[in-house]
Backbone as ProteinMPNN parsed JSONL, in Angstrom:
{"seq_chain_A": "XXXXXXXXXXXXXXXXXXXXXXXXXXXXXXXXXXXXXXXXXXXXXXXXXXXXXXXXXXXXXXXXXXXXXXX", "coords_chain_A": {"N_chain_A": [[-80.515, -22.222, 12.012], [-83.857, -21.29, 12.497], [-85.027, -19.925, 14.705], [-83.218, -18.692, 16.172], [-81.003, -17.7, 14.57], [-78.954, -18.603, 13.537], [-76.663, -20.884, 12.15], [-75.232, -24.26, 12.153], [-72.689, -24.375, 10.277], [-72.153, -21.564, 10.45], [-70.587, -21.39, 12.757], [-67.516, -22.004, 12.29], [-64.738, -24.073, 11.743], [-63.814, -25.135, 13.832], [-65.96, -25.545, 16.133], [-67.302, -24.189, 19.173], [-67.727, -25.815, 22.278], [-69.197, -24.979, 24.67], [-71.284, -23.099, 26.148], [-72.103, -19.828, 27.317], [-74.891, -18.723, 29.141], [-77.754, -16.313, 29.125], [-80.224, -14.557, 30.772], [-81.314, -11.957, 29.62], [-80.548, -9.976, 27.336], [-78.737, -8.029, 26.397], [-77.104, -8.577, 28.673], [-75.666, -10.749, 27.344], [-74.318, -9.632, 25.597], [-72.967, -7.686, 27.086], [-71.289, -9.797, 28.374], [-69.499, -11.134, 26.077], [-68.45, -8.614, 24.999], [-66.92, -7.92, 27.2], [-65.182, -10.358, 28.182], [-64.697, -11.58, 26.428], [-62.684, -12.719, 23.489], [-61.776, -11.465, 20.333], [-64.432, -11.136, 19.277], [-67.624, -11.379, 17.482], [-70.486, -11.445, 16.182], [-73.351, -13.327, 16.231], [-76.085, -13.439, 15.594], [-78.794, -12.002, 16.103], [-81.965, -11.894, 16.576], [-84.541, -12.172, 16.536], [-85.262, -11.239, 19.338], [-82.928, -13.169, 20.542], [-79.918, -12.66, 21.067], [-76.548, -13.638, 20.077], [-73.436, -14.116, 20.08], [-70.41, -14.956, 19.111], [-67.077, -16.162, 20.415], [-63.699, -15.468, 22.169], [-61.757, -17.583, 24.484], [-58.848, -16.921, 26.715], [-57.418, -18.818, 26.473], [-57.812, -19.603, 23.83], [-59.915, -20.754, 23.354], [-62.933, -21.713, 21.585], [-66.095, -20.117, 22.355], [-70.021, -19.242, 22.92], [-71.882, -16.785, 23.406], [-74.493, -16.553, 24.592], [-78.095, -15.194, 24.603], [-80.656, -16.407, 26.6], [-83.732, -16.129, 26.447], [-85.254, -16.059, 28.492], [-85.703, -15.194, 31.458], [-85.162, -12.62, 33.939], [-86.519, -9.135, 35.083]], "CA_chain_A": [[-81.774, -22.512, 12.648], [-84.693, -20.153, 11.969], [-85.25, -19.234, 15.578], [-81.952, -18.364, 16.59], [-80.65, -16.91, 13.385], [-77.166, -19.302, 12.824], [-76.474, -22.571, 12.112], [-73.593, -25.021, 12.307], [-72.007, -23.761, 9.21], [-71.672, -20.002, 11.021], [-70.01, -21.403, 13.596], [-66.184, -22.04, 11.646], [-64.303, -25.159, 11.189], [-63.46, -25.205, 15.58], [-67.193, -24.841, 16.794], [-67.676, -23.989, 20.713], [-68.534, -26.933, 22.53], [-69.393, -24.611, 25.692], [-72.394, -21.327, 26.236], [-72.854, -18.79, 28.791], [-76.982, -18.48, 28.676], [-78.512, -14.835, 30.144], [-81.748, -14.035, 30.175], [-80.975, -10.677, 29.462], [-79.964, -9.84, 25.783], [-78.213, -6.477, 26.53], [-76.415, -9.204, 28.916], [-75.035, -11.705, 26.422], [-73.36, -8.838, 24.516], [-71.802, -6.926, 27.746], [-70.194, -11.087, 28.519], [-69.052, -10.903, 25.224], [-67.535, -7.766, 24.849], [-65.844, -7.992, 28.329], [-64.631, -11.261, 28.968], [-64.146, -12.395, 24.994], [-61.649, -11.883, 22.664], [-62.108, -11.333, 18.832], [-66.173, -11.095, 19.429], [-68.662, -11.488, 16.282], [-71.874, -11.323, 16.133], [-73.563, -14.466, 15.174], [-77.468, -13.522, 15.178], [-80.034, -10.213, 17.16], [-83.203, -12.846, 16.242], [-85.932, -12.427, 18.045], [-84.779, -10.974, 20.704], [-82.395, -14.414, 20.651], [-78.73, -12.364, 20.733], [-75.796, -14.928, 19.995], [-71.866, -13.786, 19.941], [-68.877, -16.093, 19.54], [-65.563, -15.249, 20.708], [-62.801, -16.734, 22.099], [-61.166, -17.169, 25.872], [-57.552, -16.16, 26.48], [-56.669, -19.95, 25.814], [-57.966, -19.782, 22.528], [-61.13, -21.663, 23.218], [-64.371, -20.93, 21.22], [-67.185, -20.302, 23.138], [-70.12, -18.442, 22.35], [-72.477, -15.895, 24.751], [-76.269, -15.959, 24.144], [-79.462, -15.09, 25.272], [-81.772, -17.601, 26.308], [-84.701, -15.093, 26.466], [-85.566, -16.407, 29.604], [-84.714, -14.427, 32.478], [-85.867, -11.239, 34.921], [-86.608, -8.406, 34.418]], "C_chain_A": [[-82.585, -21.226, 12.731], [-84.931, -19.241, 13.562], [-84.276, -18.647, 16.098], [-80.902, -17.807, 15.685], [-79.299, -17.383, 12.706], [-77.594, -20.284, 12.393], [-75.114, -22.997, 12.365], [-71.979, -24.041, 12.057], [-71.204, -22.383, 9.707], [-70.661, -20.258, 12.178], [-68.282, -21.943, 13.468], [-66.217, -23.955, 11.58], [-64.078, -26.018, 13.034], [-64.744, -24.741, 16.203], [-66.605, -24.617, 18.19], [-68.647, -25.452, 20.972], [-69.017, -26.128, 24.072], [-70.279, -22.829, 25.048], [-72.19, -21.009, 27.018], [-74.192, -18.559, 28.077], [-76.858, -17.342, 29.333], [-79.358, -14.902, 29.485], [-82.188, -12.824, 29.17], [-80.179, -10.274, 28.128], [-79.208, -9.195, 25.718], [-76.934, -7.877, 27.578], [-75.469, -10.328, 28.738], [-73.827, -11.122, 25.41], [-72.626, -8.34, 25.569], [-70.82, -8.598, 28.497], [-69.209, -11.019, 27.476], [-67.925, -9.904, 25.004], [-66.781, -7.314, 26.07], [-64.829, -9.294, 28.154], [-63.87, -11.906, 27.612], [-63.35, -12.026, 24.517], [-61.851, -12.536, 21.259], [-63.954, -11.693, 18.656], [-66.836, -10.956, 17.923], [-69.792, -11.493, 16.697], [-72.637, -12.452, 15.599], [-75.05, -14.228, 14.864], [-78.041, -11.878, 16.446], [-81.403, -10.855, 16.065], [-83.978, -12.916, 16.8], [-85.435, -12.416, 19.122], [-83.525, -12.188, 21.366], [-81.201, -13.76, 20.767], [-77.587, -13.567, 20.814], [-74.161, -13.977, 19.531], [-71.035, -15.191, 20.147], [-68.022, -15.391, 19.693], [-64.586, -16.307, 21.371], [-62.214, -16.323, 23.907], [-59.764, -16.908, 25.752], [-56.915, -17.725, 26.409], [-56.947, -20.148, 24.797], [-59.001, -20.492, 22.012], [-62.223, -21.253, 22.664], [-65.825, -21.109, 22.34], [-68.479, -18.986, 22.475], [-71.25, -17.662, 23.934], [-73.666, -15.433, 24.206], [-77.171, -15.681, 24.735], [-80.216, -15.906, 25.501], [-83.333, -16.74, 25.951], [-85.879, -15.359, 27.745], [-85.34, -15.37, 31.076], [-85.439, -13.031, 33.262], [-85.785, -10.417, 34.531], [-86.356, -7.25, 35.59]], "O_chain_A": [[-82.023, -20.168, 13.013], [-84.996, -18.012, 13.541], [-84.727, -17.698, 16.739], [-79.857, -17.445, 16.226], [-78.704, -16.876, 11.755], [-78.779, -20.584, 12.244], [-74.136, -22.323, 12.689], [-71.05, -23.516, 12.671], [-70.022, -22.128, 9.476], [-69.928, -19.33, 12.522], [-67.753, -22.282, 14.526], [-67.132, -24.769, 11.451], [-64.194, -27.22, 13.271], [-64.746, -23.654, 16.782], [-65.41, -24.865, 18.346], [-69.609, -25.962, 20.396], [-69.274, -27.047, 24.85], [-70.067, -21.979, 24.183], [-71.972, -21.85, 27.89], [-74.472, -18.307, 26.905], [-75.928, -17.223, 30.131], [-79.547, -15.139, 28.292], [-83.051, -12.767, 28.294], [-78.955, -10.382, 28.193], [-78.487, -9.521, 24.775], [-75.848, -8.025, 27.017], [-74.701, -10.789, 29.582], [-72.92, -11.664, 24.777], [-71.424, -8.397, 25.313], [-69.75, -8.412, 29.077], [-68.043, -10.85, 27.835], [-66.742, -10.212, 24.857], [-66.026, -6.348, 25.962], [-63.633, -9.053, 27.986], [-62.812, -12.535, 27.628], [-62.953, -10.913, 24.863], [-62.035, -13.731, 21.03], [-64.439, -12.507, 17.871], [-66.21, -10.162, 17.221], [-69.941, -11.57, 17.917], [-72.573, -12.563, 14.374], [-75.424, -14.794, 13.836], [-77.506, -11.132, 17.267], [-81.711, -10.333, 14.993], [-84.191, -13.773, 17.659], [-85.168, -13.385, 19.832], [-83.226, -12.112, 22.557], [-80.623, -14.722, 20.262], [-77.78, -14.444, 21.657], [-74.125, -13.235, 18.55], [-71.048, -16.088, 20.991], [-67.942, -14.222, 19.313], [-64.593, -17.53, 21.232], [-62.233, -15.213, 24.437], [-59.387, -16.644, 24.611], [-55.693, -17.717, 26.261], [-56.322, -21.127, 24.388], [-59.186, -20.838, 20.844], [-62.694, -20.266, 23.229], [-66.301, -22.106, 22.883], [-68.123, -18.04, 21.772], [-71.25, -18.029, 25.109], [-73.914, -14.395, 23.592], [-77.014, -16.076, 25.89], [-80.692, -16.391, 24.475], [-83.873, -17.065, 24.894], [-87.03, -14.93, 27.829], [-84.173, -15.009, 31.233], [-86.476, -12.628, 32.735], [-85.066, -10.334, 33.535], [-86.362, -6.056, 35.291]]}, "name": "protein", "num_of_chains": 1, "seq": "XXXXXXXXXXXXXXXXXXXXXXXXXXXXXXXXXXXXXXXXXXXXXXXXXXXXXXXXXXXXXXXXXXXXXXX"}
Protein backbone atom coordinates (compact mmCIF):
# COMPACT_ATOMS: atom_id res chain seq x y z
CA UNK A 1 0.00 0.00 0.00
CA UNK A 2 1.49 3.25 -1.32
CA UNK A 3 0.95 5.20 1.85
CA UNK A 4 2.36 3.00 4.27
CA UNK A 5 5.11 1.47 2.22
CA UNK A 6 4.17 -2.67 2.66
CA UNK A 7 1.68 -4.78 1.66
CA UNK A 8 0.26 -8.18 2.51
CA UNK A 9 2.88 -10.00 0.64
CA UNK A 10 5.75 -8.25 3.14
CA UNK A 11 4.12 -9.46 5.84
CA UNK A 12 5.32 -13.62 5.52
CA UNK A 13 3.23 -16.62 5.26
CA UNK A 14 1.98 -16.03 9.51
CA UNK A 15 0.80 -12.28 9.15
CA UNK A 16 0.13 -10.33 12.62
CA UNK A 17 -3.37 -10.20 13.31
CA UNK A 18 -2.59 -7.57 16.24
CA UNK A 19 -0.71 -3.50 16.16
CA UNK A 20 0.58 -1.32 18.76
CA UNK A 21 -0.31 2.34 17.04
CA UNK A 22 2.02 5.56 18.46
CA UNK A 23 1.78 8.69 17.33
CA UNK A 24 5.26 9.13 17.68
CA UNK A 25 7.52 7.46 14.97
CA UNK A 26 10.80 7.51 17.01
CA UNK A 27 8.09 5.60 19.33
CA UNK A 28 7.08 2.65 17.17
CA UNK A 29 10.78 1.75 16.71
CA UNK A 30 11.87 2.15 20.61
CA UNK A 31 8.36 -0.66 21.12
CA UNK A 32 9.95 -2.58 18.68
CA UNK A 33 13.33 -2.76 19.59
CA UNK A 34 12.47 -3.25 23.33
CA UNK A 35 9.68 -5.40 23.75
CA UNK A 36 10.13 -7.49 20.17
CA UNK A 37 12.09 -10.16 19.21
CA UNK A 38 13.73 -10.71 15.71
CA UNK A 39 12.55 -6.92 14.64
CA UNK A 40 12.52 -5.88 10.75
CA UNK A 41 11.77 -3.08 9.34
CA UNK A 42 8.78 -3.15 7.18
CA UNK A 43 8.48 0.60 5.79
CA UNK A 44 10.04 4.74 7.17
CA UNK A 45 7.05 6.16 4.55
CA UNK A 46 6.03 9.24 5.13
CA UNK A 47 6.79 9.63 8.26
CA UNK A 48 4.42 6.19 8.50
CA UNK A 49 7.30 3.85 10.46
CA UNK A 50 6.11 0.07 10.48
CA UNK A 51 8.30 -2.90 12.26
CA UNK A 52 7.24 -6.52 12.65
CA UNK A 53 8.58 -8.70 15.21
CA UNK A 54 7.60 -11.25 17.27
CA UNK A 55 6.43 -11.69 21.22
CA UNK A 56 8.19 -14.23 23.42
CA UNK A 57 5.27 -16.70 22.44
CA UNK A 58 6.14 -16.52 19.01
CA UNK A 59 3.30 -14.31 17.97
CA UNK A 60 3.67 -11.83 15.02
CA UNK A 61 2.77 -8.55 15.71
CA UNK A 62 3.84 -5.52 14.19
CA UNK A 63 4.63 -1.73 15.88
CA UNK A 64 3.67 1.34 13.79
CA UNK A 65 3.13 4.79 13.67
CA UNK A 66 -0.14 6.11 13.16
CA UNK A 67 1.20 9.69 12.61
CA UNK A 68 -1.27 10.88 14.80
CA UNK A 69 -0.20 11.80 18.11
CA UNK A 70 1.50 14.81 20.45
CA UNK A 71 3.99 16.42 20.26
Amino acid sequence: MYHIGFGVNDLGVSPPTMALLSGDPERARLIAQTYLQDVRLLSENRGLNSYMGYLPNGRPILSATSGIGFE
